[in-house]
C-alpha positions, 0 to 999 in steps of 0.5 A, spaced: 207 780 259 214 778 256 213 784 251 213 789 257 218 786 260 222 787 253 219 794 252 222 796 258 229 794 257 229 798 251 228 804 255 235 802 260 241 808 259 243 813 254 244 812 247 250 815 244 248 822 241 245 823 248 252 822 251 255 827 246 251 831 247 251 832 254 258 832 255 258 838 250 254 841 254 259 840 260 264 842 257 260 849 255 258 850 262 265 849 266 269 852 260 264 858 261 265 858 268 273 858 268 273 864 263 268 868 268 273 866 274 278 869 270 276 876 268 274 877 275 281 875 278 285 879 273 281 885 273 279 886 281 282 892 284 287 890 287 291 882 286 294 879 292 302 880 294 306 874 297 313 875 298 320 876 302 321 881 307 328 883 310 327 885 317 334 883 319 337 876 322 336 879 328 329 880 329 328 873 324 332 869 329 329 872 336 322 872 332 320 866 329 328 862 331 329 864 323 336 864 320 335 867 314 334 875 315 328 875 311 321 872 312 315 871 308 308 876 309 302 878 305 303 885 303 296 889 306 291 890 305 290 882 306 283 879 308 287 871 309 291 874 313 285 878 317 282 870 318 289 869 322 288 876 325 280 873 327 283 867 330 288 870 334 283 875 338 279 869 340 285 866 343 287 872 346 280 873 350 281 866 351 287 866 355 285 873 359 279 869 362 285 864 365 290 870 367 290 872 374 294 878 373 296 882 365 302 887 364 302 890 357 310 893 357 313 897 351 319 897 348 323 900 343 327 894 340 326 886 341 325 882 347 328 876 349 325 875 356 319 869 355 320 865 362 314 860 364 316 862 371 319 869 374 322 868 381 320 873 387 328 875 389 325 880 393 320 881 398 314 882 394 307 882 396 301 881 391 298 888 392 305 891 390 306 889 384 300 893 381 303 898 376 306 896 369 313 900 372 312 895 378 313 889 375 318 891 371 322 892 377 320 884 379 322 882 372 330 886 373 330 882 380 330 875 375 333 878 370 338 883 369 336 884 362 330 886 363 330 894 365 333 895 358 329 891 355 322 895 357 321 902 359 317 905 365 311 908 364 305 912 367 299 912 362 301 912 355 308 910 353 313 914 349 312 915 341 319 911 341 317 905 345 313 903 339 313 895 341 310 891 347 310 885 351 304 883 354 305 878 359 299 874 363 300 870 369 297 865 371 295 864 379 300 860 382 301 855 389 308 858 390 311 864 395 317 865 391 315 864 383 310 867 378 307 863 374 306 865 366 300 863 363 302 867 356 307 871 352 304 876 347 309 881 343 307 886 337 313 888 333 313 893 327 320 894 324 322 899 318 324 895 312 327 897 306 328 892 302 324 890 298 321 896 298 321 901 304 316 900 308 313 898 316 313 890 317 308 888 323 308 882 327 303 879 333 306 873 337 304 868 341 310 864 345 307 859 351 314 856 355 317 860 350 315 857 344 311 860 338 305 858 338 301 862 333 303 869 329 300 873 324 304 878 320 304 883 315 307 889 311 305 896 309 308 899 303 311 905 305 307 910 299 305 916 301 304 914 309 309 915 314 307 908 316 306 910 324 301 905 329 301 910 335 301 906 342 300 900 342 296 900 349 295 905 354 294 904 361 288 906 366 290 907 373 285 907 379 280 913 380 281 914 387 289 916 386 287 923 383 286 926 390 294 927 389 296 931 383 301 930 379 300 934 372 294 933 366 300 928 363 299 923 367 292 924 372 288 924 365 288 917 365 286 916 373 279 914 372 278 907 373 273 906 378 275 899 381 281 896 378 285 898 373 285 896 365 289 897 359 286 899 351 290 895 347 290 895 339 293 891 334 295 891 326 290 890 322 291 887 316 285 889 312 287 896 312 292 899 306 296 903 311 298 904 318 298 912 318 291 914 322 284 914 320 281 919 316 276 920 322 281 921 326 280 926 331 284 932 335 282 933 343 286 937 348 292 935 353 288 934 359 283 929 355 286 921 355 283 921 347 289 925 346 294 920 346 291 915 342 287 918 337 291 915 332 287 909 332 280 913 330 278 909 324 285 906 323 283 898 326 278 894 328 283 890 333 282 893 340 281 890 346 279 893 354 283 888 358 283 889 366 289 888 369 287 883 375 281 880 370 280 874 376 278 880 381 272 881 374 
């Protein structure tokens, strides 16, 4: 028995050799492995860039409360940046399932009109406010601003109106107020420095506070970086019995309540311009004014306008 017991003490641990030659073979493996990670980082198609952007002290103050003129961002294509996109498209649909009432309003330079109530000056009822324009109309009465801020529109905003505020409200116990759930801005400003190009931006503000971004720059090259409309507007079917030109009767098909095609940047994609399956359709057909985005994103969403009634 004694001799056993000996014999198995002999067999505990490693012996020296044996310790130097697995911690050769380790060395090996993840020398071999980090040599690998290297050539294929260095030889991909296309690295990463991080940098300073220059989109003007203004919109960096009314933006991000920046002081500084110029704002750090990926330059697309950037797949991190696509992450954030994702994570924010979640939130979106979220917060549209908690609002009474979404009003996507166009632009052409920033906006400063993020309140977490709006009061009703004028006699307004719920079924007055039933068009983008309309409420526009409410926000001038609270504030002045806000008629020069966003423009009024029929369908599909003008080319120049580039920007959109979308804002979702939330049902409210009061008479004489509005209450805003969420704020969501698009904003895509030129930049020419560091180097010409279009920086795109989608925000979130609750209680006009930013609560969730994300933001990318597309070099210039050899596209015109140009989105298109950032939403279109869907009017009521029924108001087609009053003609009022293909411009604006193309987008009276809603059969029940109105709604909005809305797109965002996406920054997976090298450029703005539109997509290579992009097609034409004629002036009658609401195809017409959006086509652009054919292949250009994968962020577009159909947003009702009153989604409580869904």
């Amino acid at each position: 028995m004694s001799s056993f017991k000996k014999k198995l003490k002999n067999n505990y641990g490693f012996s020296l050799i044996e310790l130097v030659v697995t911690s050769s073979l380790v060395v090996s493996f993840f020398g071999a492995a980090a040599l690998a990670y290297r050539a294929v980082s260095v030889n991909q198609k296309r690295l990463a860039k991080f940098g300073g952007v220059d989109i003007g002290s203004g919109n960096a103050l009314n933006f991000y409360g920046l002081s500084d003129s110029e704002k750090d961002v990926y330059w697309a294509p950037n797949y991190g940046t696509s992450t954030r996109a994702d994570s924010m498209r979640d939130l979106f649909y979220d917060d549209i399932q908690h609002a009474s009432a979404v009003y996507c309003l166009p632009r052409a330079g920033a906006n400063s009109i993020r309140p977490t109530t709006i009061d009703l000056t004028g006699s307004y009822r719920g079924t007055d406010i039933d068009t983008p324009s309309e409420f526009i109309e409410v926000l001038d009465d609270a504030y002045s601003a806000a008629d020069t801020t966003f423009s009024a529109y029929r369908g599909v905003p003008d080319s120049a109106d580039r920007n959109a505020t979308i804002f979702l409200l939330q049902p409210s116990s009061s008479e004489s107020q509005l209450w805003v759930w969420s704020i969501w801005e698009i904003d895509f400003v030129t930049v020419t420095s560091p180097e010409p190009g279009t920086y795109a931006s989608v925000r979130r503000y609750v209680n006009s506070t930013l609560t969730r971004v994300y933001d990318v720059f597309y070099p210039a090259g050899a596209n015109t970086a140009t989105f298109g409309v950032p939403f279109v507007h869907f009017e009521l079917k029924n108001r087609s019995v009053l003609n009022e030109g293909a411009s604006i009767d193309r987008f009276k098909v809603a059969e029940s309540q109105p709604f909005y095609f809305v797109w965002w940047p996406d920054p997976s994609t090298p450029i703005l311009e539109a997509g290579a399956n992009a097609s034409t359709y004629g002036s009658s057909d609401p195809r017409s004014a959006y086509a652009m985005h054919e292949g250009q994103t994968s962020y577009f969403f159909v947003v009702p306008m009153f989604p409580s009634l869904q």
